[in-house]
C-alpha positions in Angstrom: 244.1 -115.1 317.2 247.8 -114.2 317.5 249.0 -112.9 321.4 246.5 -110.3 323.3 246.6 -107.0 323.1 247.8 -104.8 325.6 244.4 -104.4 327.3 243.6 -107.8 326.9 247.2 -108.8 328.5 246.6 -106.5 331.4 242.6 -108.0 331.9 244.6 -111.6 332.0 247.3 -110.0 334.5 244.0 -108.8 336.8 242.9 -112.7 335.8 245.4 -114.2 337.7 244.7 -112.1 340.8 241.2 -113.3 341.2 242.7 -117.1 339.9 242.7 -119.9 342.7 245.4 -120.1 344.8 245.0 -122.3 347.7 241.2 -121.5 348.4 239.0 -119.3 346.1 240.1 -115.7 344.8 237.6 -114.4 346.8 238.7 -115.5 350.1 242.4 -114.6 349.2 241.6 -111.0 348.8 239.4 -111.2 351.6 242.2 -112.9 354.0 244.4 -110.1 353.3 241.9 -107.1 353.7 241.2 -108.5 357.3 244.6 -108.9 358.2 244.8 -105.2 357.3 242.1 -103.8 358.8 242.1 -106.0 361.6 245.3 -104.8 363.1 245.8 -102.1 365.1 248.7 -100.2 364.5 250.6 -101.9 367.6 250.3 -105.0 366.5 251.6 -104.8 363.2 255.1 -105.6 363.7 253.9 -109.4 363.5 256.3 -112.5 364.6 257.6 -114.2 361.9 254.7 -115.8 359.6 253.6 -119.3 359.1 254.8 -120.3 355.1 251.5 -120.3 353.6 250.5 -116.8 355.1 253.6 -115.6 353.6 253.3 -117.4 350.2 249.6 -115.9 350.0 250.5 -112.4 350.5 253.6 -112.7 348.8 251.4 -114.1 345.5 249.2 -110.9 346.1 252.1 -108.6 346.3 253.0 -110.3 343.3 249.9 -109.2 341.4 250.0 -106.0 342.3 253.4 -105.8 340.2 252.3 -107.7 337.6 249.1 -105.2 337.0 252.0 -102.1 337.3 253.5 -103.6 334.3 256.7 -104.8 336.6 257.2 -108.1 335.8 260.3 -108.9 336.4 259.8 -108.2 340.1 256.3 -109.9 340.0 258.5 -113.0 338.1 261.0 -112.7 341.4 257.8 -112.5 343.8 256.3 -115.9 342.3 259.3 -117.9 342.9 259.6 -117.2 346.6 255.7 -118.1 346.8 256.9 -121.4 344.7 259.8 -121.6 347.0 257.4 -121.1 350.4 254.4 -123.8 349.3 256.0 -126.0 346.7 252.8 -127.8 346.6 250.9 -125.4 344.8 250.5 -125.4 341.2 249.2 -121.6 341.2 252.7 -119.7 341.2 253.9 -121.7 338.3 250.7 -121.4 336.5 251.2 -117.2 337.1 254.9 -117.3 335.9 253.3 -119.0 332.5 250.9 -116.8 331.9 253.7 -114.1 332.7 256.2 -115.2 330.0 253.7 -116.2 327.7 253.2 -112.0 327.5 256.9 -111.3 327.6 257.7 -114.0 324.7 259.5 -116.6 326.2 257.7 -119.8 325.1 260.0 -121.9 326.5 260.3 -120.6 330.2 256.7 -120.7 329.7 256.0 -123.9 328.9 258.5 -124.9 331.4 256.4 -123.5 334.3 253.1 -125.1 333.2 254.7 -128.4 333.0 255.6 -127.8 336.8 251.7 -127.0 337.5 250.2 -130.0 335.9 253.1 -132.2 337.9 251.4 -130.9 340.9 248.0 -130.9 339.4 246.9 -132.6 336.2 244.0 -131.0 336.2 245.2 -127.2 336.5 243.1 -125.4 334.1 245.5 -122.3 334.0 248.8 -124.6 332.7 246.4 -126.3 330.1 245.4 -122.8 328.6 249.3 -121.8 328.5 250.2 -125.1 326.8 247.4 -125.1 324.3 248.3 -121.6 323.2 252.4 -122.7 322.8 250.7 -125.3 320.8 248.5 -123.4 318.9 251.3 -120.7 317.5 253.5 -123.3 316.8 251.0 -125.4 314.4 249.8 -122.6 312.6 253.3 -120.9 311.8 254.3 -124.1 311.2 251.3 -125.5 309.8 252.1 -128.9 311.7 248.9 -130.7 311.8 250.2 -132.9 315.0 250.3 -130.0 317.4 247.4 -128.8 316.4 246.3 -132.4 318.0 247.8 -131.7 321.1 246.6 -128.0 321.2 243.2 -129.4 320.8 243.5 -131.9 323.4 245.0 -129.1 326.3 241.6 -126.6 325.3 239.4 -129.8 325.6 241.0 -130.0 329.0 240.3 -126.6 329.4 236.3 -126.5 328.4 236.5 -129.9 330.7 236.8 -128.1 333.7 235.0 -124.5 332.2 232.6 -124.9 329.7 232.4 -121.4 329.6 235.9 -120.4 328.7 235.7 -118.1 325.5 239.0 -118.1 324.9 239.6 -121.9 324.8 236.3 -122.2 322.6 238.0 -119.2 320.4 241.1 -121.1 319.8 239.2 -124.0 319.4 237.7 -123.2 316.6 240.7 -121.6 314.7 242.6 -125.3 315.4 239.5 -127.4 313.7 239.1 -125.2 311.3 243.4 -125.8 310.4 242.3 -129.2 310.8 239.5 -129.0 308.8 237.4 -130.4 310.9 233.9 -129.2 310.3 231.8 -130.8 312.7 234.3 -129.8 315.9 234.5 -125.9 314.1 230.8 -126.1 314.5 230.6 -127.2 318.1 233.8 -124.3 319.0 231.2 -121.8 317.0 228.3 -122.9 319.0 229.9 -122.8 322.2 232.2 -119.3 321.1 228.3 -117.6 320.2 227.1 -118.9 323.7 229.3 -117.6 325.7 229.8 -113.8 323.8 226.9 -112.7 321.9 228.9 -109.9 320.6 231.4 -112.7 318.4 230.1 -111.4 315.1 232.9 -113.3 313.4 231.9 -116.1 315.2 228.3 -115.8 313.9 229.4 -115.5 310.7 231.6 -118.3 310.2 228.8 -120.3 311.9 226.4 -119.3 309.6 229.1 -120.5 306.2 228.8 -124.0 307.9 225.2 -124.1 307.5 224.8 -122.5 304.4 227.1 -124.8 302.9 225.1 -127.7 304.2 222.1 -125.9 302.4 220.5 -125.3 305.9 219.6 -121.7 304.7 217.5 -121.4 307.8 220.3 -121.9 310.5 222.7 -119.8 308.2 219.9 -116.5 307.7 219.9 -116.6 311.9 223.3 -116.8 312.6 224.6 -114.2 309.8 221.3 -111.9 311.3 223.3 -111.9 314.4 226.5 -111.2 313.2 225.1 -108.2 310.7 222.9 -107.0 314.1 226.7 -106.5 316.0 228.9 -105.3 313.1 227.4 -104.1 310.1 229.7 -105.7 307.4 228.9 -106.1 303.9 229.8 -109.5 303.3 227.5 -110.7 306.8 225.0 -108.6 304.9 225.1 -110.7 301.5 225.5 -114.3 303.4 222.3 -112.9 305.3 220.3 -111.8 301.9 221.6 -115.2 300.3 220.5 -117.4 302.6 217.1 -115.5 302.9 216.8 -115.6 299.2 217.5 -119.4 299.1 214.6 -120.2 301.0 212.7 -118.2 299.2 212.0 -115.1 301.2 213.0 -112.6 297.9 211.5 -109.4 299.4 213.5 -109.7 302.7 216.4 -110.4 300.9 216.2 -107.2 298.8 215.7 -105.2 301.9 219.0 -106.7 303.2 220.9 -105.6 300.0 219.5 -102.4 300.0 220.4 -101.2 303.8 223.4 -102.8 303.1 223.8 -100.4 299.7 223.3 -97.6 301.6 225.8 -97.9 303.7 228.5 -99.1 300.9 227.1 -98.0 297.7 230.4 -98.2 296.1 230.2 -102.4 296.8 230.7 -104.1 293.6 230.0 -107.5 295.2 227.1 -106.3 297.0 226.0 -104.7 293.7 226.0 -107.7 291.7 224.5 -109.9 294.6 221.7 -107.6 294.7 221.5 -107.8 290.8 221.0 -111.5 291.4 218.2 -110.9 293.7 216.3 -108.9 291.5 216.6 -111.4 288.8 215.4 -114.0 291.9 212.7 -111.5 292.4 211.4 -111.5 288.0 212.6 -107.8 288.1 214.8 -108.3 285.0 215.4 -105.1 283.6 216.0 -103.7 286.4 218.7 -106.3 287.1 220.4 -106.1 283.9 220.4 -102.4 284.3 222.8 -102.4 287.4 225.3 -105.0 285.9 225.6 -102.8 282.7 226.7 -100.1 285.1 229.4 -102.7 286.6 230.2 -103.6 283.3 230.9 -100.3 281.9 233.7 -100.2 285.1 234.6 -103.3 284.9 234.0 -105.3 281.5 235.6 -108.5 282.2 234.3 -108.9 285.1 232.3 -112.7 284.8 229.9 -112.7 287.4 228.2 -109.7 286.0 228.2 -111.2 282.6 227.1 -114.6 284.1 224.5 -112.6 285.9 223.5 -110.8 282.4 222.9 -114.0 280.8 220.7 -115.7 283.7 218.4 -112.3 283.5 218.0 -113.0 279.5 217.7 -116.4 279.9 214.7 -115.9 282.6 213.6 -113.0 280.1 213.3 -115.3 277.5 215.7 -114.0 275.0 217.9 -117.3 275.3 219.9 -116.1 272.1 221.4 -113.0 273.7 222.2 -115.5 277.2 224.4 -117.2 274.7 225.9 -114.4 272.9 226.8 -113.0 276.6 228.1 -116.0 278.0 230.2 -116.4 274.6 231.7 -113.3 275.0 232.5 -113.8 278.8 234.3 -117.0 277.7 236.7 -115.1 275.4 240.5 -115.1 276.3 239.1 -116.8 280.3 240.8 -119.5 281.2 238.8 -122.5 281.6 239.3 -123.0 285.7 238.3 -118.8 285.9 235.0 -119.2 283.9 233.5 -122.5 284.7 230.4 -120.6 286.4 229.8 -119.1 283.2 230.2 -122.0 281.2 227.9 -124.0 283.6 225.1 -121.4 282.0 226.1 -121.8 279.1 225.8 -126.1 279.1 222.1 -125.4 280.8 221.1 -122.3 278.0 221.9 -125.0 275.4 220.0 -127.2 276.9 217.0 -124.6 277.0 216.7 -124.5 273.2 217.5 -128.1 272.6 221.0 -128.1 271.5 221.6 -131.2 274.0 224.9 -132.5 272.6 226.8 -128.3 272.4 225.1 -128.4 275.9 227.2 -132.3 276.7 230.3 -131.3 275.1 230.2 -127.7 277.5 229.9 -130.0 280.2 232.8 -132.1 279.4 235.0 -128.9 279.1 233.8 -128.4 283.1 234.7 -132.0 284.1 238.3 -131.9 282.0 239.0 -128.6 284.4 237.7 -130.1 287.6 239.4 -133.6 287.0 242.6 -134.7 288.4 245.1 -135.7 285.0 244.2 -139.3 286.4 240.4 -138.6 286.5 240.2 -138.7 290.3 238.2 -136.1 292.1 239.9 -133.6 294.1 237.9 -133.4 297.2 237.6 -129.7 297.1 235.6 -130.3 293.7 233.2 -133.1 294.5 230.6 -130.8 294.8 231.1 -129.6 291.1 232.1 -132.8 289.6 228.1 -134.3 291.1 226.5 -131.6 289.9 227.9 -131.2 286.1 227.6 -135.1 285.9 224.1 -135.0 287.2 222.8 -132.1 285.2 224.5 -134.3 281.9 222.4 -137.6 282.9 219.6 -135.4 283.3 220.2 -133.4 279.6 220.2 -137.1 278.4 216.9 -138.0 280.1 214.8 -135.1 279.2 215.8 -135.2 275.7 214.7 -139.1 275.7 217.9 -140.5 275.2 217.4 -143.0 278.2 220.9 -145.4 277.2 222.9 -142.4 277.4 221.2 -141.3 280.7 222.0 -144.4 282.4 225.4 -144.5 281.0 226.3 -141.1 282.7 224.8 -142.9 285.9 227.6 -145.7 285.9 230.3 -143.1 285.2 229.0 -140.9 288.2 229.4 -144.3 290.2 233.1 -144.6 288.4 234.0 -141.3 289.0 232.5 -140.1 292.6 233.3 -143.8 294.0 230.8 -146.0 296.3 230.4 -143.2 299.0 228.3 -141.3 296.5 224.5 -141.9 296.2 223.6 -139.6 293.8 223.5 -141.7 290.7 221.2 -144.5 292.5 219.3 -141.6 293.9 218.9 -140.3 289.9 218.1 -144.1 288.5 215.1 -143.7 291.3 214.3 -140.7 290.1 214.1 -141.9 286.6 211.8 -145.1 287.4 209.1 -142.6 289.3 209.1 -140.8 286.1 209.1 -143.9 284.0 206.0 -144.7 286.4 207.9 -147.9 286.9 207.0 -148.4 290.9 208.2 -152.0 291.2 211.3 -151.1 289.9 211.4 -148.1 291.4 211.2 -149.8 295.2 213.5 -152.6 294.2 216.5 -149.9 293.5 215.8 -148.0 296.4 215.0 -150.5 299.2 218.6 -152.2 297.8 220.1 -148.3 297.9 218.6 -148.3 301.1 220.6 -151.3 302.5 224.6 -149.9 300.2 223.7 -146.2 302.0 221.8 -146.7 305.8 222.4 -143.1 306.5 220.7 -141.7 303.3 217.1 -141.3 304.2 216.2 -140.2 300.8 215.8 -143.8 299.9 213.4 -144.3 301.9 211.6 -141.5 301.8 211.5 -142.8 297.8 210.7 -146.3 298.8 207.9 -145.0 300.8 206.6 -143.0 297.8 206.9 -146.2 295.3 204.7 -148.6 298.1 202.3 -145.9 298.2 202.0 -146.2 294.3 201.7 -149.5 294.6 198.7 -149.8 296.7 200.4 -150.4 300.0 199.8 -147.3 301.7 200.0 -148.6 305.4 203.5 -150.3 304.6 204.3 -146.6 303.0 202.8 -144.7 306.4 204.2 -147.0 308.8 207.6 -146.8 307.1 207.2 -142.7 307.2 206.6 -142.9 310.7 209.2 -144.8 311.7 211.5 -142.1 310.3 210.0 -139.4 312.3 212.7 -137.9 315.3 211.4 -134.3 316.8 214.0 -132.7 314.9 214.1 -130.6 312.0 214.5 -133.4 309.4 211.1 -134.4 310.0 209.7 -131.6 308.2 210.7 -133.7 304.8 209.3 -137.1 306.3 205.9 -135.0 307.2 205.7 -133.8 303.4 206.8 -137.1 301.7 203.6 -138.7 304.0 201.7 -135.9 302.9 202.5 -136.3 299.4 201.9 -140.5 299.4 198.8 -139.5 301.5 197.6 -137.1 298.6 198.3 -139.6 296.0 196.2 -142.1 297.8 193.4 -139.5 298.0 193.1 -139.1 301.3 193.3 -135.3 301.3 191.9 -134.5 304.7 194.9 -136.1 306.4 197.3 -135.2 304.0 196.0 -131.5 305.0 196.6 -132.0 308.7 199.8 -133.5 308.3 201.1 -130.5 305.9 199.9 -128.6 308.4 201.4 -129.8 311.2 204.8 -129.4 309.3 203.9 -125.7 308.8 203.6 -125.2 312.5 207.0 -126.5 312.6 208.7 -124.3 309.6 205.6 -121.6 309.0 207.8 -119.9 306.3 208.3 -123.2 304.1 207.8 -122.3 300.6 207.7 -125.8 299.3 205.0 -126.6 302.2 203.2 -124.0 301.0 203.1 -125.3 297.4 202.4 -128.1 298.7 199.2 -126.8 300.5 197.6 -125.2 298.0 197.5 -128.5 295.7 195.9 -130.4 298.4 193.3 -127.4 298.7 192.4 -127.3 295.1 191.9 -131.0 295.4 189.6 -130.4 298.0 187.5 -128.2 295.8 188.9 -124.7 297.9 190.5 -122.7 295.0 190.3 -119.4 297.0 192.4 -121.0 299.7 194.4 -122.6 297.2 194.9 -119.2 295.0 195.6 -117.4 298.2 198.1 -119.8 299.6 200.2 -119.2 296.3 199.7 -115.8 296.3 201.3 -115.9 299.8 204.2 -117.6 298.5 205.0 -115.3 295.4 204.8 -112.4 297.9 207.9 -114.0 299.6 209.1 -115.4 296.5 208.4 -113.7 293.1 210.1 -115.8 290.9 208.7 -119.5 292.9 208.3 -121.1 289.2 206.6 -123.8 290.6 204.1 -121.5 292.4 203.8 -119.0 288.4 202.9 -122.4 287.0 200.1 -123.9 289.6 198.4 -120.6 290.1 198.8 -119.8 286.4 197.3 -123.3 285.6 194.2 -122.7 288.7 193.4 -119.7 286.7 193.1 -120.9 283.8 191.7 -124.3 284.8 188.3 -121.9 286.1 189.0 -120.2 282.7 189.3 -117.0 284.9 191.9 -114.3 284.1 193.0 -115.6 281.2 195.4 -112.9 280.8 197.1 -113.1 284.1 197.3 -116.8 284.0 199.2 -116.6 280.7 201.7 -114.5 282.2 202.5 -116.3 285.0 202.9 -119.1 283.1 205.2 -117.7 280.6 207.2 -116.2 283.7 207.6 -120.4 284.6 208.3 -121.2 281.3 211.0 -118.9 281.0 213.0 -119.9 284.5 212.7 -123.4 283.6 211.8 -123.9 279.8 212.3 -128.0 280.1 209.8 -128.4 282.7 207.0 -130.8 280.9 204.5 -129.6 283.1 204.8 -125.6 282.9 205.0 -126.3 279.2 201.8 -127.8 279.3 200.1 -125.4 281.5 201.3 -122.5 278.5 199.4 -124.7 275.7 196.4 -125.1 278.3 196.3 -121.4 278.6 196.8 -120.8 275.1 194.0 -123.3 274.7 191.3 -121.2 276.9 191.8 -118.7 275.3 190.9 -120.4 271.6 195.2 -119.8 269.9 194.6 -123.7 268.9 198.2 -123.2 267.3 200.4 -122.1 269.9 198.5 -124.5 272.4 199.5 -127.4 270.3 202.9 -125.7 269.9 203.5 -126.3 273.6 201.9 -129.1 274.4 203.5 -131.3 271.9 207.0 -130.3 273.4 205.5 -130.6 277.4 204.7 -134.7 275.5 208.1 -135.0 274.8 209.8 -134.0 278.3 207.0 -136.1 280.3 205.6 -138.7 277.8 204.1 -140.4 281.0 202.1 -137.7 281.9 198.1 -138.1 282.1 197.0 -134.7 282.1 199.8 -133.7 279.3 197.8 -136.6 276.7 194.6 -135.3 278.3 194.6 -131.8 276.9 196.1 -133.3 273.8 193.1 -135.2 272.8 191.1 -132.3 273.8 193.0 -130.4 271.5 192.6 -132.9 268.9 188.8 -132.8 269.4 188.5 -129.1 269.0 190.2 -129.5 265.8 188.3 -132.5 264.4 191.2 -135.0 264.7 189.2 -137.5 266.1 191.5 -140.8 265.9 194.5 -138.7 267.1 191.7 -137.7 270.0 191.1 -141.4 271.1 194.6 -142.5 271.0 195.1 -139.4 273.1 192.7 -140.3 275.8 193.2 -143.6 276.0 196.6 -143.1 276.6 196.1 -140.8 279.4 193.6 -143.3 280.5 196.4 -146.0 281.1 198.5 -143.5 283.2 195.9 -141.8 285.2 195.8 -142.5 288.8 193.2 -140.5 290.6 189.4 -141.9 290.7 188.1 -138.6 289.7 190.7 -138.4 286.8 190.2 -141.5 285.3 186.3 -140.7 285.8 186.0 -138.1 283.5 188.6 -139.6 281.0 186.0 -142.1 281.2 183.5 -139.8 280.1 185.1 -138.2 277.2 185.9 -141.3 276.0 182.1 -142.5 275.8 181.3 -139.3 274.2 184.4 -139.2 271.4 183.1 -142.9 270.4 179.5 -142.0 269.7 180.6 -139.2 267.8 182.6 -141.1 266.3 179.9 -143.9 266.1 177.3 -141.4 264.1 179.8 -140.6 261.7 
């Protein structure tokens, strides 16, 4: 936001016509039409006039030159007027705003300092000042006059909370300052008052995509694509669509956007990524061949590849594309790709290639010291958590918790997310005491993280206190949008106390709030099933995978409904497997494949999967469940028993442990006869 234009110069020219000078603009111009029409032609040789009637038509006489483009005489004009009411701030304020166009930044200054003498509060000498400052910082990148250019355009929006162009610079000083939170509020206040800002829009809608409020961030980049058609508003729009879940929208964004630019290489390979969202592999692998042929080292497209192999299944060619992409890349160019990589290991059990890939991350995000750059906290959480969590799924709970004290090392005491993990890894231990102790003491180290108390919450419902767990919930609850995750944690500890009527109306009551909530949804359609609705429940999913084709979580439950009724046997397995294949550590899709595989009487792959689901979620009642029915169906009855009674000791729900119950009774007189 360098000088204005030509056009823009002569708008602020005509500006300082209509600007105050000792009454309102208005009444200036209208003082001077009456004294002109007012006066016949014998009385205009006038006696000599009073100062202030000479300073006012002098300052108009003034603006007429200005707006002629003559201003040095409109610069000679605005003295006298100085010179006639030395009171008023106005003429110096004009002179300003006049060498601020002609490039004389000190004369400038100069005569805004004079205006605020005579009136501190002079909106017109603040503006001038602010943009002095505001050149000065940013050629200079001095950080302390950005300060004071800040303060002059507060005093500006003090007076005008309207003023786009002190809202405009606004937002180019916090954003030198880095200073998210006042960018956000200059955005805000820039979109308000010209719904036309498309850059504006946009950079209001990075904010909130890069505080994961994909919401906010599809709204304002809609706005910003709806006034200037730009590729990259398009692919922020189609990303934050597809990040909620809305898939289909998304590709409809890409292609219009395609259309338009069909040459786009980033727009090619972001739609690429939304068809692999979307479970249209081939079709996704397709398109980045084509980028590849152009462009062969290009990483992103090879990353890409591997993702759509590694959803297809074919894990083996993931790693034989990301291996290739890593050739001659330096390691801070390719630590996407090698991020894939660590995770594809992962996938087929190679836990310690799949450590020592993330190590190569952390050595290129790491200071030589070990410290965290700040621009790669981000990163350094996520490889460090995705290790612990390598450690935990593979069982290797020691090494698990030792990655949770070098999180703490590394990201420092500000950072919850290894207490938030050791949480985690009680509720999956089904260790609810402990699981309460860490997060009511998390609770009291990190106030402002309501996560731990949405977990506490979750662990006193476990425990039997349900109206401790409700009233807590409740307490949390604002109006704002944050509620939606307090109204599905209390649906969730409502759910796991059985009481599925109100968990329904509470679910619901969050849908009313965010109707297009995918994980509400999901959520939904469990507590229908419980309620014995499956059609509601089948259709609720369906619902979701329209928006969302590749919802693994949704693949897996209505995979698992179908087969559960033993109905469509065929298109539950492939649901399933579709699951499986986006995220093939998941205990419970890995049991809902051997379930499948069990309706439909292949005893071999059934046990295949459900021993591995065991090993990823040994705590699971329904995994040790279907693995003493397996056992029955192939005559191992002790293995059967253990089986059962082991899912006996971790089932929670009444109707659950009822028909455990049952086979139990049965298993022992057949036992009992033979």
């Amino acid at each position: 936001m360098g000088r204005l234009s030509h056009g823009a110069r002569r708008k602020a020219i005509a500006a300082l016509g209509l600007a105050l000078l000792w009454g309102s603009a208005a009444g200036a111009t209208q003082v001077i039409l009456r004294g002109r029409s007012a006066a016949p032609p014998e009385l205009r040789q006038e006696p000599k006039r009073k100062p202030r009637v000479e300073a006012l038509l002098t300052y108009g006489e003034a603006m007429r030159a200005a707006m002629r483009g003559d201003y040095m005489r409109a610069l000679d004009l605005l003295r006298r007027v100085a010179a006639l009411d030395p009171t008023a701030p106005q003429p110096h304020v004009a002179m300003a705003e006049l060498y601020y166009q002609l490039r004389n930044p000190q004369q400038a200054r100069q005569e805004a300092e004079l205006a605020l003498e005579l009136n501190p509060r002079e909106v017109g000498a603040h503006r001038i000042l602010g943009r002095l400052l505001r050149e000065e910082a940013l050629a200079t990148r001095d950080r302390e006059k950005a300060r004071r250019a800040v303060e002059a355009f507060r005093k500006v929006v003090a007076e005008d909370d309207l003023d786009v162009e002190a809202w405009q610079s606004l937002a180019q000083l916090y954003a030198f300052l880095e200073d998210t939170e006042g960018l956000k509020e200059a955005l805000e206040r820039w979109t308000g008052g010209d719904p036309t800002a498309d850059e504006a829009f946009y950079r209001l809608a990075l904010i909130y995509f890069d505080r994961r409020q994909y919401r906010q961030a599809a709204e304002n980049a809609a706005r910003a694509l709806m006034t200037q058609p730009e590729s990259e508003y398009a692919i922020l729009l189609a990303k934050s669509l597809l990040y909620q879940g809305h898939t289909t929208e998304a590709l409809q964004v890409y292609r219009e956007a395609l259309d338009r630019d069909p040459s786009n290489s980033e727009l090619r390979i972001n739609y690429a990524e939304a068809l692999i969202f979307s479970g249209r592999y081939d079709e996704a692998i397709e398109i980045l061949q084509r980028i590849l042929t152009e462009q062969p080292r290009n990483l992103e497209a090879l990353r890409l590849t591997a993702q759509a192999h590694r959803r297809a299944g074919r894990r083996a060619e993931a790693i034989q594309t990301l291996k290739r992409a890593l050739t001659d890349s330096a390691p801070d160019e390719s630590l996407n790709v090698r991020f894939v990589l660590a995770q594809t290991y992962e996938e087929v059990g190679q836990v310690d290639e799949a450590i020592a890939t993330y190590e190569e991350i952390l050595k290129a995000l790491l200071a030589p010291d070990g410290a965290v750059p700040e621009r790669h906290r981000e990163a350094v959480e996520m490889v460090l958590t995705n290790m612990a969590l390598a450690y935990r799924h593979a069982g290797r709970r020691e090494e698990a918790f030792r990655i949770f004290e070098r999180m703490r090392r590394v990201l420092g005491e500000r950072s919850p997310r290894a207490d938030l993990l050791i949480v985690d890894t009680f509720r999956e231990e089904r260790d609810f005491e402990a699981m309460l102790a860490h997060a009511q003491e998390a609770a009291r180290r990190y106030p402002q993280e309501r996560r731990f108390r949405l977990l506490q919450a979750q662990a006193l419902g476990r425990l039997g206190r349900l109206e401790e767990a409700l009233r807590l919930l409740d307490g949390l609850l604002t109006g704002l949008s944050e509620d939606i995750e307090v109204l599905s944690t209390k649906a969730l500890v409502l759910s796991e106390a059985e009481r599925y009527a109100e968990a329904e109306a509470v679910v619901q009551e969050a849908l009313r709030r965010d109707p297009r909530n995918n994980g509400l949804l999901i959520q939904l359609s469990l507590i229908q099933e419980r309620l014995g609705r499956f059609a509601e429940a089948e259709a609720t999913l369906r619902q979701v995978l329209e928006r969302d084709a590749d919802n693994a979580t949704a693949l897996n439950n209505l995979g698992y409904y179908l087969a559960e009724r033993g109905e469509r046997l065929d298109e539950a397995l492939e649901l399933i497997r579709r699951a499986v294949n986006i995220e093939p550590t998941n205990g419970a899709f890995l049991d809902s494949l051997g379930w499948v595989y069990f309706q439909l009487g292949n005893l071999e792959e059934a046990e295949r999967y459900l021993e591995q689901a065991v090993l990823y979620q040994p705590r699971d009642a329904t995994i040790h469940e279907h693995l003493g029915d397996l056992h029955q169906r192939r005559g191992r009855l002790d293995q059967a028993l253990r089986a059962y009674e082991r899912a006996l000791q971790l089932a929670t729900e009444s109707r659950e442990r009822e028909r455990l119950q049952q086979k139990l009774e049965k298993l022992r007189q057949v036992k009992g006869q033979k």
